[in-house]
C-alpha positions as CSV (number, residue, x, y, z in Angstrom):
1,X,-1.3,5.8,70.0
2,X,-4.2,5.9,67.7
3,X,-6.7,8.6,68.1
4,X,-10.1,6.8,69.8
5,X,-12.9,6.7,67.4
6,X,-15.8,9.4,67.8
7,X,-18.8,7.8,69.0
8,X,-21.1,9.4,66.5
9,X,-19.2,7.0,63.9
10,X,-18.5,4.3,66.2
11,X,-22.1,3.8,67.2
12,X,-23.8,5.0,64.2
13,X,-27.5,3.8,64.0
14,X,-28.2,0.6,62.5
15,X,-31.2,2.7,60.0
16,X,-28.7,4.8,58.8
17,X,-26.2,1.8,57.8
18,X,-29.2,0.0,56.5
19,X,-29.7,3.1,54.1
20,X,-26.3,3.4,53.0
21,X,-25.6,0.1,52.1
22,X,-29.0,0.3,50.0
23,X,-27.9,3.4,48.5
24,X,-24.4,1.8,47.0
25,X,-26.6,-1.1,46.0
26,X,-28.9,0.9,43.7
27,X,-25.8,3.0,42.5
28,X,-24.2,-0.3,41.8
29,X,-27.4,-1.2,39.7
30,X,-27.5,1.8,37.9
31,X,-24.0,1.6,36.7
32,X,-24.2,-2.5,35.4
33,X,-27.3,-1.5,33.5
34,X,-26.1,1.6,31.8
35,X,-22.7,-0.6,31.3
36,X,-24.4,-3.5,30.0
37,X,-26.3,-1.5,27.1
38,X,-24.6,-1.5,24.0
39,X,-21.5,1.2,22.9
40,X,-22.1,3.8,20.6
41,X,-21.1,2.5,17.6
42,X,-23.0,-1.1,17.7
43,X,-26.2,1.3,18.6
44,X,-25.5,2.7,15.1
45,X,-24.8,-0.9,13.5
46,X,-27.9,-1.8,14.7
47,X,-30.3,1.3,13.9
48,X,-28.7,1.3,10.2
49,X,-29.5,-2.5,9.7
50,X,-33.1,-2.0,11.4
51,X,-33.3,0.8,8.8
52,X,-32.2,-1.2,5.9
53,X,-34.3,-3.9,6.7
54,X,-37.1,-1.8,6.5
55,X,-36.1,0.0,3.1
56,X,-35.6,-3.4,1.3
57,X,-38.7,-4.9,2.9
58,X,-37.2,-7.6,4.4
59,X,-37.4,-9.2,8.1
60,X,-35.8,-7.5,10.6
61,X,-33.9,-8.1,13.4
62,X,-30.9,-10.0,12.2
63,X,-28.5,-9.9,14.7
64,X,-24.8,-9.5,13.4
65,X,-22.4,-11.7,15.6
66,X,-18.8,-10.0,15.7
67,X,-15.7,-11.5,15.1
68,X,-14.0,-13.6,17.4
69,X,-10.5,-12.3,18.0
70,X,-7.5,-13.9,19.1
71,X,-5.7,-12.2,22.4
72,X,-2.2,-11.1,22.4
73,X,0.3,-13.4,23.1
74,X,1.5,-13.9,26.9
75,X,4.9,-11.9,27.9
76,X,6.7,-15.5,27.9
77,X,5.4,-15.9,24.6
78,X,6.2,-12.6,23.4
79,X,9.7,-12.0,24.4
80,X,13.0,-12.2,23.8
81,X,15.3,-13.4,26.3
82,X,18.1,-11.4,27.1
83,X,21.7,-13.1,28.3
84,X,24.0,-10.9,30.2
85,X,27.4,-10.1,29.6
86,X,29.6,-11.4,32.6
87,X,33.0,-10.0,33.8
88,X,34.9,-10.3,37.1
89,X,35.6,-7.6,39.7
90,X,39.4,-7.0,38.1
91,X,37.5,-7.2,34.4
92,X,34.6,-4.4,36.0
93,X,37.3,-2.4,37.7
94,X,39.3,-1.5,33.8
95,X,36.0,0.2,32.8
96,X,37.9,2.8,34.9
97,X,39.9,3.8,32.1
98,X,36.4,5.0,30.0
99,X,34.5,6.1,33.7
100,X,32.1,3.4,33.1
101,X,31.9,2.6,36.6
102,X,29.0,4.4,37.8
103,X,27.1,3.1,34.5
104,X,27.6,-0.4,35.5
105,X,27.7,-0.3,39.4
106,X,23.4,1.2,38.3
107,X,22.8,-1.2,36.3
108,X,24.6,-3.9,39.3
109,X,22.7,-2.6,41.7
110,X,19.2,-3.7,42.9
111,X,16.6,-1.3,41.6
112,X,18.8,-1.6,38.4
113,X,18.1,-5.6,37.8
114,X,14.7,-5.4,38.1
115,X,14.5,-1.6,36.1
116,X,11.9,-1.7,33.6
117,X,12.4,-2.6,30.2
118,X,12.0,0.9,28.7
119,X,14.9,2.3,31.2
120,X,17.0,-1.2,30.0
121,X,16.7,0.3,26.7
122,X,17.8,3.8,28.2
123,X,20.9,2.0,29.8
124,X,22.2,-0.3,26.5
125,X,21.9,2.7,24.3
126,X,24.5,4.7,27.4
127,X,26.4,1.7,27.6
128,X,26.9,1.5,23.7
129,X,27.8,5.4,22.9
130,X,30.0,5.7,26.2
131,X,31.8,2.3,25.3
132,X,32.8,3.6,21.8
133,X,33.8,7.0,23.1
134,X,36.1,5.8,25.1
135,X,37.2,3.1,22.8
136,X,37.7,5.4,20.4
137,X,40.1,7.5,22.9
138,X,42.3,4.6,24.3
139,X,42.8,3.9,20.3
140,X,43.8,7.4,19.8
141,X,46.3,7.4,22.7
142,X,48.3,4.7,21.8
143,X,51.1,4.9,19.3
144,X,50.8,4.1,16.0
145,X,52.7,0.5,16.3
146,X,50.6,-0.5,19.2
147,X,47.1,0.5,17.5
148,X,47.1,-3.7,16.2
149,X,45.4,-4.2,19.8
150,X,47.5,-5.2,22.1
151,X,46.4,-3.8,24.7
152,X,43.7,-6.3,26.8
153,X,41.4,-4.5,27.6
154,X,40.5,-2.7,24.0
155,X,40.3,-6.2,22.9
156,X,37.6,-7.3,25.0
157,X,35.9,-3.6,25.1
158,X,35.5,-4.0,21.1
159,X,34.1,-7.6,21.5
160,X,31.6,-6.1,24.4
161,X,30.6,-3.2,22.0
162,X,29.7,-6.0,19.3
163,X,27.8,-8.0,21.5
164,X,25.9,-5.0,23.0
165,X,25.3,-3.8,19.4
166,X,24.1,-7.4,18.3
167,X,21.6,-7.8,21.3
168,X,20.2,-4.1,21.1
169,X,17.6,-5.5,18.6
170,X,15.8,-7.8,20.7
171,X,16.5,-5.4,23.5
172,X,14.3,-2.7,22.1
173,X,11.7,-5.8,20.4
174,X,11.4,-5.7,24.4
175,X,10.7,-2.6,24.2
176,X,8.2,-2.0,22.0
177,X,5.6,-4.7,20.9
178,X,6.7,-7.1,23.5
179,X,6.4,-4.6,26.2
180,X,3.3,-4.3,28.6
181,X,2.4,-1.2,27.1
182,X,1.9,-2.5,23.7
183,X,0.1,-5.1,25.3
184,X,-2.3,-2.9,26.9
185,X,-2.5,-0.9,23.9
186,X,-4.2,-4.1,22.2
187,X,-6.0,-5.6,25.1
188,X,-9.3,-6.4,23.6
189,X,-11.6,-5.5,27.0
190,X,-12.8,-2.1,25.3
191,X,-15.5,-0.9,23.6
192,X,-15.1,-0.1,19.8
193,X,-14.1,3.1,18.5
194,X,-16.7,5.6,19.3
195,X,-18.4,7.5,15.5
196,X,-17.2,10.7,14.9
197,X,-15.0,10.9,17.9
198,X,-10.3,10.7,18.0
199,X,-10.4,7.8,20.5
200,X,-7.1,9.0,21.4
201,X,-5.9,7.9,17.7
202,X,-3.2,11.0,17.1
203,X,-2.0,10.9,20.1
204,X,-1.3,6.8,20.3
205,X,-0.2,7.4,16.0
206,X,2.1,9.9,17.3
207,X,3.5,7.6,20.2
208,X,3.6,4.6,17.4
209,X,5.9,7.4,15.5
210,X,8.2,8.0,17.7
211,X,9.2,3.8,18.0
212,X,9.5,3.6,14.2
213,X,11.6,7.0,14.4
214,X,14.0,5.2,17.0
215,X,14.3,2.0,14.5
216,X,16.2,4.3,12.3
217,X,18.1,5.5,15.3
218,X,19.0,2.8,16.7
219,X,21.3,1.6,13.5
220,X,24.9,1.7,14.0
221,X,25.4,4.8,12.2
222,X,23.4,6.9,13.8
223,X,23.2,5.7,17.5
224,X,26.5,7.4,18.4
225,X,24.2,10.7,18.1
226,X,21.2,9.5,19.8
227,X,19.5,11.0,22.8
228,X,16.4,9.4,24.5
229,X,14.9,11.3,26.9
230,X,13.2,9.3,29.5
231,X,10.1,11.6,30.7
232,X,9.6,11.2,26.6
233,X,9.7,7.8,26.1
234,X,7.6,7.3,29.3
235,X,4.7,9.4,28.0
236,X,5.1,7.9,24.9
237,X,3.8,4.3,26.8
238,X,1.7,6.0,28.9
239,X,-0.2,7.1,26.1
240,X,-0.6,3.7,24.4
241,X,-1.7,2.3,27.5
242,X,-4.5,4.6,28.4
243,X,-5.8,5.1,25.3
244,X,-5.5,1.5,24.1
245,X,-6.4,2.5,20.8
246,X,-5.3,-1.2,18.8
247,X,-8.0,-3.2,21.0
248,X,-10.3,-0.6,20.3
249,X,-9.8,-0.8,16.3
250,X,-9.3,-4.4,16.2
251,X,-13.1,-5.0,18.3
252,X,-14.2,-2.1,15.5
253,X,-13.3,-4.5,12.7
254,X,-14.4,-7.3,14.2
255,X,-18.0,-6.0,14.6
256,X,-18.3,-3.9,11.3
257,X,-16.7,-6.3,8.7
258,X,-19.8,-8.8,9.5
259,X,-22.1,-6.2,9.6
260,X,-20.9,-5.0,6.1
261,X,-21.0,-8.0,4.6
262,X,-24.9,-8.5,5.8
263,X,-25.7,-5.4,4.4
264,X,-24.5,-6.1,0.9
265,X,-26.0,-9.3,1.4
266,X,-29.2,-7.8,1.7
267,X,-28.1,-5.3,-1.4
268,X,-27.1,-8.7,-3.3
269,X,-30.5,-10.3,-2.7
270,X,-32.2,-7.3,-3.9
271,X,-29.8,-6.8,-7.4
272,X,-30.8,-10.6,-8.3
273,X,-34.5,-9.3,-8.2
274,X,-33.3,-6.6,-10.7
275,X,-34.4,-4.0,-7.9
276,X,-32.1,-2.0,-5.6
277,X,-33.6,-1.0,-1.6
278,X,-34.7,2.5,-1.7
279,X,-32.5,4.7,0.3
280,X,-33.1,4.2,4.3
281,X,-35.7,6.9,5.3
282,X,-33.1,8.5,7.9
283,X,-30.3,10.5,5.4
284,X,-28.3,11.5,8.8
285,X,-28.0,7.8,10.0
286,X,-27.1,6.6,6.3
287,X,-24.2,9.6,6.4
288,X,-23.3,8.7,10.2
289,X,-22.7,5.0,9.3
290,X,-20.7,6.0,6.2
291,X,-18.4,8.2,8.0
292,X,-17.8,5.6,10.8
293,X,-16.7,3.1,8.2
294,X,-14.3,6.3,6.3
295,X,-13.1,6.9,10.1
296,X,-12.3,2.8,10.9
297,X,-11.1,2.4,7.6
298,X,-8.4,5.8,7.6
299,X,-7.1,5.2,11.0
300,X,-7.4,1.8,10.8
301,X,-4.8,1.6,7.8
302,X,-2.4,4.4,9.4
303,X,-2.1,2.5,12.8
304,X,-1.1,-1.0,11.3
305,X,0.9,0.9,8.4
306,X,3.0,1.9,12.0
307,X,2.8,-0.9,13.4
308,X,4.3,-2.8,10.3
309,X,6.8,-0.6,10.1
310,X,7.6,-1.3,13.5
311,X,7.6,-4.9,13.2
312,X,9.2,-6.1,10.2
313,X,13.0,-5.5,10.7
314,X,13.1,-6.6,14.2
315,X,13.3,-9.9,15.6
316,X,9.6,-11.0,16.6
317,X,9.3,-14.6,18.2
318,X,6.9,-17.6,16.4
319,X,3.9,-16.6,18.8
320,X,3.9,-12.9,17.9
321,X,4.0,-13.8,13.9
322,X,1.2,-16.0,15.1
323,X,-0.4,-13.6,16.3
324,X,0.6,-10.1,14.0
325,X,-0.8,-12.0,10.7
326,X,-4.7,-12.7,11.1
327,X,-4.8,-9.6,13.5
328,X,-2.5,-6.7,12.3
329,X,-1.3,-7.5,8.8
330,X,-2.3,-5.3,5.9
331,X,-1.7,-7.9,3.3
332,X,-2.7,-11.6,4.9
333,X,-5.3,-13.0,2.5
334,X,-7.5,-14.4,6.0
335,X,-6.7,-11.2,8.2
336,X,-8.9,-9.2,10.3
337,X,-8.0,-6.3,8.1
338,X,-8.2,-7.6,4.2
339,X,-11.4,-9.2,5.3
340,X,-13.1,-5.9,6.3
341,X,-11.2,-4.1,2.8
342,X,-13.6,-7.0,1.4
343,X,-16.6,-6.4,2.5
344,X,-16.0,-2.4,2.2
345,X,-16.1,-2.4,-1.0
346,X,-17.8,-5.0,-2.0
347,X,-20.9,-2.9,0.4
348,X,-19.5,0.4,-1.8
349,X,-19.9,-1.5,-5.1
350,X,-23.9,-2.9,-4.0
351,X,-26.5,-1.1,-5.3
């Protein structure tokens, strides 16, 4: 029986409720108009461009318009579709012979069909050493005449390893850049990298390490010896989620390759007048805005050197090539990133 509900709540006066609710409105004010002003880093876009303006003599006020990005594909779009092996109860019951059957009966049972795609991962790489282990055993067992196979059961246990070891590519694509994590990483609903500030960028580089470490790992030679630890590869997500460090580099780009580009527009003008702008009157501002562009430009360039690492020996669908060249390539002529390289040093060379 629930516990009656003190009167001094129940009945509380109708002033008081009245003040309350007008106190949460005026908190809720306060927080959409310190939300709505503008991050960090466009407040120093803008001060530096006021601040050329003024050095070149020219209007001010411009207002740079960032570039408008493209989202990352949907998880239908982005996936890889995964068939599943199929045996009978009499075909389950020879796994037996290698003590598989606690493996699979996991895998079977309900929390295991709907297990995330990190632990799936977990699971084929198990399935794949423990297979060949025992494989290797029921080979080594039988005499020398009978090693041909004919024994059933090694038959179909080296086709299942081949299949396993086929599909464990677009089982770890899964994994990795078509995994909600990695979607997260590179949702674009963040504000852009803050100056002089990580942004969580070595820890996300060093989560980003670890899935190019596991390419290598994952070959056949080497996944015999391979353990993944799961409280590892969990924080490893965990990371790229919270920080969501791509979104906030690609918004970064987007907003400072325009504003570059007016800047040495400005610079441009100026050279054709056989003049150059004096320097802008603030020396910190003109060093702050120099660093931000070293800072986007180093990390920038070790987070998509990762991330093409990452992405070019495994199997990504049409949408996600879509979507990796204008918005993650190093090299595409029309890409987010060569068009910032651009105007970078094209605003270096001005003036």
């Amino acid at each position: 029986m629930a516990e009656p509900i003190p009167d001094s709540i129940q009945y509380a006066p109708q002033t008081a409720t009245g003040r309350y609710y007008r106190l949460v409105l005026l908190v809720g004010l306060v927080w959409l108009l310190t939300a709505c002003g503008p991050s960090p880093s466009e407040q120093l876009l803008a001060d530096y461009l006021d601040a050329l303006h003024d050095a070149a003599g020219v209007e001010s006020g411009h207002t740079v318009e960032a570039r408008t990005l493209q989202r990352y594909p949907g998880h239908r779009d982005r996936s890889l579709e995964l068939a599943e092996i199929r045996v009978g109860l009499f075909g389950m019951l020879d796994y037996r012979r290698c003590e598989m059957l606690h493996l699979i009966s996991e895998r079977n049972s309900i929390l295991g069909r709907v297990m995330p795609i990190s632990q799936r991962l977990i699971y084929e790489v198990n399935f794949i050493q423990q297979a060949q282990v025992c494989r290797n055993q029921l080979a080594a067992e039988q005499e020398p005449a009978d090693a041909s196979g004919d024994d059933p059961f090694l038959h179909r246990l080296d086709q299942v390893i081949a299949r396993k070891r086929q599909d464990l590519a677009a089982v770890f694509w899964n994994a990795t850049l078509a995994s909600p994590e990695f979607a997260k990483a590179h949702s674009l609903a963040v504000s852009p990298l803050i100056p002089g500030h990580d942004n969580g960028f070595n820890a996300s580089l060093q989560a980003l390490d670890y899935f190019v470490r596991l390419t290598t790992a994952l070959t056949e030679d080497a996944i015999a010896a391979l353990e993944i630890d799961s409280a590892t590869l969990e924080g490893h997500y965990q990371v790229l989620q919270a920080e969501q460090y791509g979104g906030r580099l690609l918004t970064s780009l987007a907003l400072l390759t325009p504003t570059l580009q007016h800047a040495a527009d400005v610079m441009a003008a100026l050279e054709e007048q056989a003049e150059c702008p004096p320097r802008i009157a603030d020396p910190a501002l003109e060093q702050d805005f120099s660093r931000y562009i070293e800072q986007v430009h180093q990390q920038g360039q070790a987070w998509l050197q990762r991330l093409e690492q990452l992405l070019q020996p495994q199997p990504a669908p049409p949408a996600m090539r879509a979507y990796y060249q204008p918005m993650l390539s190093l090299d595409h002529s029309e890409g987010l990133w060569r068009q910032f390289e651009q105007q970078r040093l094209r605003y270096m060379d001005s003036c």
